[in-house]
Chimera marker file (.cmm) of the C-alpha trace (Angstrom):
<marker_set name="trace">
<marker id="1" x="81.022" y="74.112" z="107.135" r="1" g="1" b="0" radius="0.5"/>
<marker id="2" x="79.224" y="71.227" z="108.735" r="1" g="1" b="0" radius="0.5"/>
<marker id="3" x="75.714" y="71.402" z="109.358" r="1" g="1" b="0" radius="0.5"/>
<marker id="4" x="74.579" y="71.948" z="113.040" r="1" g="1" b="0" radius="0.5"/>
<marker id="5" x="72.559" y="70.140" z="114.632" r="1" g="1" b="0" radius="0.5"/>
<marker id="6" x="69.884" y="72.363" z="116.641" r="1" g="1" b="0" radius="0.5"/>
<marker id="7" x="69.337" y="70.397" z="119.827" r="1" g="1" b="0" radius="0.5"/>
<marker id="8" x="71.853" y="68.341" z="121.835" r="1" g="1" b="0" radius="0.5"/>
<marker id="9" x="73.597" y="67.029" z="125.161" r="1" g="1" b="0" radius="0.5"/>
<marker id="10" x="77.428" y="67.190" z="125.700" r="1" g="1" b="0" radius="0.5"/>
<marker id="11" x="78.534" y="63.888" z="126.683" r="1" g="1" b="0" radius="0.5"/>
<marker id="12" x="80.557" y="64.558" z="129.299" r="1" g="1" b="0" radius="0.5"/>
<marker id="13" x="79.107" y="67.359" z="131.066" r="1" g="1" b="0" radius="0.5"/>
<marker id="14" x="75.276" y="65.991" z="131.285" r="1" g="1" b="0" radius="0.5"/>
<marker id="15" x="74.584" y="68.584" z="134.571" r="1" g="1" b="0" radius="0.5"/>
<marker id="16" x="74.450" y="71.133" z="131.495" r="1" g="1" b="0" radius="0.5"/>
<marker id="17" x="71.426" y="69.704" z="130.390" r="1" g="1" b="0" radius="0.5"/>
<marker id="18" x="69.600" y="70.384" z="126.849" r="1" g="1" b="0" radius="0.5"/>
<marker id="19" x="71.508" y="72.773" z="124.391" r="1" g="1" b="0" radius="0.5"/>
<marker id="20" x="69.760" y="74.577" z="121.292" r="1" g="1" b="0" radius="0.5"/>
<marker id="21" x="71.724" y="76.046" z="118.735" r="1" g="1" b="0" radius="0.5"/>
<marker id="22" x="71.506" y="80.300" z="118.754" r="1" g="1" b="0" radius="0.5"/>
<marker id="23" x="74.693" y="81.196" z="116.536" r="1" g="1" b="0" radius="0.5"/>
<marker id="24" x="77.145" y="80.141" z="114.005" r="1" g="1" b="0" radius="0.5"/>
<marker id="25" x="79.977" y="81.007" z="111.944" r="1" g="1" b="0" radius="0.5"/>
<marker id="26" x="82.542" y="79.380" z="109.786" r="1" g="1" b="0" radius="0.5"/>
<marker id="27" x="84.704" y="79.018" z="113.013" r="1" g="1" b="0" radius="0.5"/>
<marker id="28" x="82.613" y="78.301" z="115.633" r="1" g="1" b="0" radius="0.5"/>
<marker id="29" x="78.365" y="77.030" z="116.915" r="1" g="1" b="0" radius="0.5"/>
<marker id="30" x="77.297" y="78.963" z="119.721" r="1" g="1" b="0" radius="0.5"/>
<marker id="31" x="74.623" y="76.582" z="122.162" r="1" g="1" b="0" radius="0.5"/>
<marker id="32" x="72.576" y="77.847" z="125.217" r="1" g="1" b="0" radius="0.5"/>
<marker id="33" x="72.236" y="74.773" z="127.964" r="1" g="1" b="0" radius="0.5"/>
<marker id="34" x="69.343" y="74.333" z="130.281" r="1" g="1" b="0" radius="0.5"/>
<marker id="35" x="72.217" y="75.525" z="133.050" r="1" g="1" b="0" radius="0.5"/>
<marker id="36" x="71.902" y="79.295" z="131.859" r="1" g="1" b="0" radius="0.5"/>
<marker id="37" x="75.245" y="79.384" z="130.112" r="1" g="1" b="0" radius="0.5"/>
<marker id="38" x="75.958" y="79.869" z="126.390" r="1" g="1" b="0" radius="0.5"/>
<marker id="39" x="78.903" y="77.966" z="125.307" r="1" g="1" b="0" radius="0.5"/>
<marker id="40" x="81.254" y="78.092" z="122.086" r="1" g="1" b="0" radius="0.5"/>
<marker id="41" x="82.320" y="75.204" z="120.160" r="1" g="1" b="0" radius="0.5"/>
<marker id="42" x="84.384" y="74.476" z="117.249" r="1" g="1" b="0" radius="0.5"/>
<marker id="43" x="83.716" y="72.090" z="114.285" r="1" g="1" b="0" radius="0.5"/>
<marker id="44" x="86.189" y="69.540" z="115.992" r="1" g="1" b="0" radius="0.5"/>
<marker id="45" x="84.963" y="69.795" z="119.402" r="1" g="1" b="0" radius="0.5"/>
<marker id="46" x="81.379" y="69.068" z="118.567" r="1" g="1" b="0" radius="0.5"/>
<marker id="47" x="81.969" y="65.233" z="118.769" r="1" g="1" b="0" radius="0.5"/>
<marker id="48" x="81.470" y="66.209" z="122.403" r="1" g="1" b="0" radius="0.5"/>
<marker id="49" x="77.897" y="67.013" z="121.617" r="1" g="1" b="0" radius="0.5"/>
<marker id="50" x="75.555" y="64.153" z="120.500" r="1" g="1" b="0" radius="0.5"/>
<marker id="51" x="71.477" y="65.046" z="119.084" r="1" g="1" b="0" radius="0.5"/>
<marker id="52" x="68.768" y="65.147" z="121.546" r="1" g="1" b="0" radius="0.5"/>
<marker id="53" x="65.868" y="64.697" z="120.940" r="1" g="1" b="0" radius="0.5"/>
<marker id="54" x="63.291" y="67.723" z="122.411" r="1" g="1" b="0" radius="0.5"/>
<marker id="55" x="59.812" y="67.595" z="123.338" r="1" g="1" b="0" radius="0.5"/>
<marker id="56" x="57.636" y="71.021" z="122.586" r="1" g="1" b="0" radius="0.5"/>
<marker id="57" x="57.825" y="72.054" z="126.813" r="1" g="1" b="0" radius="0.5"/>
<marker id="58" x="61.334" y="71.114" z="126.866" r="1" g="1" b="0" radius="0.5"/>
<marker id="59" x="61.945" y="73.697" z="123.930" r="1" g="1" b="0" radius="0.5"/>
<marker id="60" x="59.326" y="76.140" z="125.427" r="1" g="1" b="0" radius="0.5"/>
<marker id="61" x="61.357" y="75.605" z="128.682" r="1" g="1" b="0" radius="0.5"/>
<marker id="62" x="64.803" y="76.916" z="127.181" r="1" g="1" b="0" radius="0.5"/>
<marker id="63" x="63.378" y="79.369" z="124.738" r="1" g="1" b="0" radius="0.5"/>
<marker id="64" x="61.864" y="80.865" z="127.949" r="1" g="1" b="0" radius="0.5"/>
<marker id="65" x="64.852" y="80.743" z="130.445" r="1" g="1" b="0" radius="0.5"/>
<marker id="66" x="67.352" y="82.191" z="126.878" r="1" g="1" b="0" radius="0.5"/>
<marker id="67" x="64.809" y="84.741" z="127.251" r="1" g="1" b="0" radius="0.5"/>
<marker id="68" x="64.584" y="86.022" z="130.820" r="1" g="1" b="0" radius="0.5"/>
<marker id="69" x="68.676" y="85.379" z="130.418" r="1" g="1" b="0" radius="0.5"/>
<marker id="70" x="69.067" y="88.247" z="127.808" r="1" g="1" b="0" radius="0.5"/>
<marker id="71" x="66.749" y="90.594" z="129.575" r="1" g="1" b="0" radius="0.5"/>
<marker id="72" x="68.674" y="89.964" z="133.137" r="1" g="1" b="0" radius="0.5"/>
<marker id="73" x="72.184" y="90.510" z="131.472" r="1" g="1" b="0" radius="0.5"/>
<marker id="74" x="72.188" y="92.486" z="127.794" r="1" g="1" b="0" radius="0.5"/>
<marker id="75" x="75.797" y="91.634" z="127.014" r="1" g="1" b="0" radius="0.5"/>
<marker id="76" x="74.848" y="87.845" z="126.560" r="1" g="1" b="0" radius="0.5"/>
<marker id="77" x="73.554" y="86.695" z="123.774" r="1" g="1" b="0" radius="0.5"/>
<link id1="1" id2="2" r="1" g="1" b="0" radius="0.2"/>
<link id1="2" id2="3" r="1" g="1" b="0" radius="0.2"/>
<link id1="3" id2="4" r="1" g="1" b="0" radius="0.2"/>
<link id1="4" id2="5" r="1" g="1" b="0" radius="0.2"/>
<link id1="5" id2="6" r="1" g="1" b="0" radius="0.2"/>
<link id1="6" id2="7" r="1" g="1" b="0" radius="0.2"/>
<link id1="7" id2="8" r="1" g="1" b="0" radius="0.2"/>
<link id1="8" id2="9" r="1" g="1" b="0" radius="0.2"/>
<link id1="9" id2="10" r="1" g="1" b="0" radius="0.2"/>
<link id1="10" id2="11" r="1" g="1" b="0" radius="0.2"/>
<link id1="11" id2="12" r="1" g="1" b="0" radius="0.2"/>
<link id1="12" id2="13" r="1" g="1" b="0" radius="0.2"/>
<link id1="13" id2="14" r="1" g="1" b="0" radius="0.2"/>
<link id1="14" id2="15" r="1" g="1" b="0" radius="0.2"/>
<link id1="15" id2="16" r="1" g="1" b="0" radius="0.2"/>
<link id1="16" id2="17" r="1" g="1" b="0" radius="0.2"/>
<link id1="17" id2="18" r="1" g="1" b="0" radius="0.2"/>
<link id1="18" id2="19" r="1" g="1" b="0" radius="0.2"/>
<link id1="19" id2="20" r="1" g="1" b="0" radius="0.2"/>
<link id1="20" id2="21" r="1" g="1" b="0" radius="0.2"/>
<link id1="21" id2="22" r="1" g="1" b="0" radius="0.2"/>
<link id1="22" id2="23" r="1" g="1" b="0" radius="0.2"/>
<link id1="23" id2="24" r="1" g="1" b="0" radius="0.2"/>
<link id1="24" id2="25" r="1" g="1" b="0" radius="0.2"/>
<link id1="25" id2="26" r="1" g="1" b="0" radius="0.2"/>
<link id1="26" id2="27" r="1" g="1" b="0" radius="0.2"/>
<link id1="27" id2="28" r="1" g="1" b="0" radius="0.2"/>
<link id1="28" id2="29" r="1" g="1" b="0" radius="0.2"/>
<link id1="29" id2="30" r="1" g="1" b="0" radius="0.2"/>
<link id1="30" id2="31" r="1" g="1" b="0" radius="0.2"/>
<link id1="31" id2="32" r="1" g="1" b="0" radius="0.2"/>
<link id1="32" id2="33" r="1" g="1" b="0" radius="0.2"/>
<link id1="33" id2="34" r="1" g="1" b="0" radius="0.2"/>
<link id1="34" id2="35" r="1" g="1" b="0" radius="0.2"/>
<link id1="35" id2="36" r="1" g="1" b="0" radius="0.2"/>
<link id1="36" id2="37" r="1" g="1" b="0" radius="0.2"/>
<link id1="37" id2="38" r="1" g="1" b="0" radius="0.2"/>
<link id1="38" id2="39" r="1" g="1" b="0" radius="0.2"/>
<link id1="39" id2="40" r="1" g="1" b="0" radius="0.2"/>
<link id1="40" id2="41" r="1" g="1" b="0" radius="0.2"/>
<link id1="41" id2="42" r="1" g="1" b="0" radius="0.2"/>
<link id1="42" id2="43" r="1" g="1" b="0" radius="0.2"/>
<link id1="43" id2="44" r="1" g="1" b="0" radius="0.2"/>
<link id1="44" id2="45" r="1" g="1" b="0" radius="0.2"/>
<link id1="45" id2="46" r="1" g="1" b="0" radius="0.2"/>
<link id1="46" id2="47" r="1" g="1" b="0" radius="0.2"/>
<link id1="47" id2="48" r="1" g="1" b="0" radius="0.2"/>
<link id1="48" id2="49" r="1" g="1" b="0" radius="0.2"/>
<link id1="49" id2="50" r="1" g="1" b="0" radius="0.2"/>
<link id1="50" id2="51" r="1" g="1" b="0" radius="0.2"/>
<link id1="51" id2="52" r="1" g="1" b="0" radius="0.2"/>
<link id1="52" id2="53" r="1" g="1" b="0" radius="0.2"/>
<link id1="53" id2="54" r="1" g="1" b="0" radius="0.2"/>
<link id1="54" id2="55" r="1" g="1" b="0" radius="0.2"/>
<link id1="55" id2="56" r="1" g="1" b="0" radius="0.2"/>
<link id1="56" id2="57" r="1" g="1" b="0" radius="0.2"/>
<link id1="57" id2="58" r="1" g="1" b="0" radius="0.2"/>
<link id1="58" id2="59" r="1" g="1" b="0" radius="0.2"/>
<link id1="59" id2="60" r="1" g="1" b="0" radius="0.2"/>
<link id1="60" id2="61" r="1" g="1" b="0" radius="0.2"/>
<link id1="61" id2="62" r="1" g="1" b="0" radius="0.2"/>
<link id1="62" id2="63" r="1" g="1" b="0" radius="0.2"/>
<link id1="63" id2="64" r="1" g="1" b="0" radius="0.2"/>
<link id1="64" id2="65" r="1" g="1" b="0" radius="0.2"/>
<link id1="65" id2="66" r="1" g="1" b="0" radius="0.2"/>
<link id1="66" id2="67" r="1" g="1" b="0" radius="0.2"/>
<link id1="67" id2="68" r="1" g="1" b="0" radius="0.2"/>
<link id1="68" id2="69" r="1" g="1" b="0" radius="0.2"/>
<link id1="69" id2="70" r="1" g="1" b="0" radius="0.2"/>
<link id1="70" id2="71" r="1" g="1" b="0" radius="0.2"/>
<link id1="71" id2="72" r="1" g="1" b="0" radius="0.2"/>
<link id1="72" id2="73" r="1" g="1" b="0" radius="0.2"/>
<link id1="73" id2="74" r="1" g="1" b="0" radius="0.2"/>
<link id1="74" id2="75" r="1" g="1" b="0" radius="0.2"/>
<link id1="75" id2="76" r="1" g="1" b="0" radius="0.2"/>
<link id1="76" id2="77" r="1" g="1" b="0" radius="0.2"/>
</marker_set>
């Protein structure tokens, strides 16, 4: 299994904005984006997804919005 990385950007869909890592298993890494969504990827389609670099308010930021997310719709994750 390849190692995820924890924060990135998809390069091609930037209006996404900053993804963190929230799940993984042997088939596929699970990242919530700055846009609200939660998004699936497999181990090949992660050379869509290049390492960003996060500052502690832009972490805060998306920690906060995952947050208020999962409280507004349980079935999300």
């Amino acid at each position: 299994m390849t190692t995820p990385i924890t924060y990135v950007r998809h390069t091609k869909k930037t209006e996404w904005g900053l993804g963190m890592l929230v799940d993984s298993d042997s088939t596929y890494y699970r990242y919530f984006f700055e846009d609200g969504e939660t998004r699936s990827f497999s181990a090949a389609s992660l050379s869509f997804l290049t390492e960003a670099t996060a500052s502690a308010e832009e972490i805060e930021a998306l920690q906060g919005l995952k947050s208020s997310r999962k409280r507004s719709d349980p079935g999300k994750k």
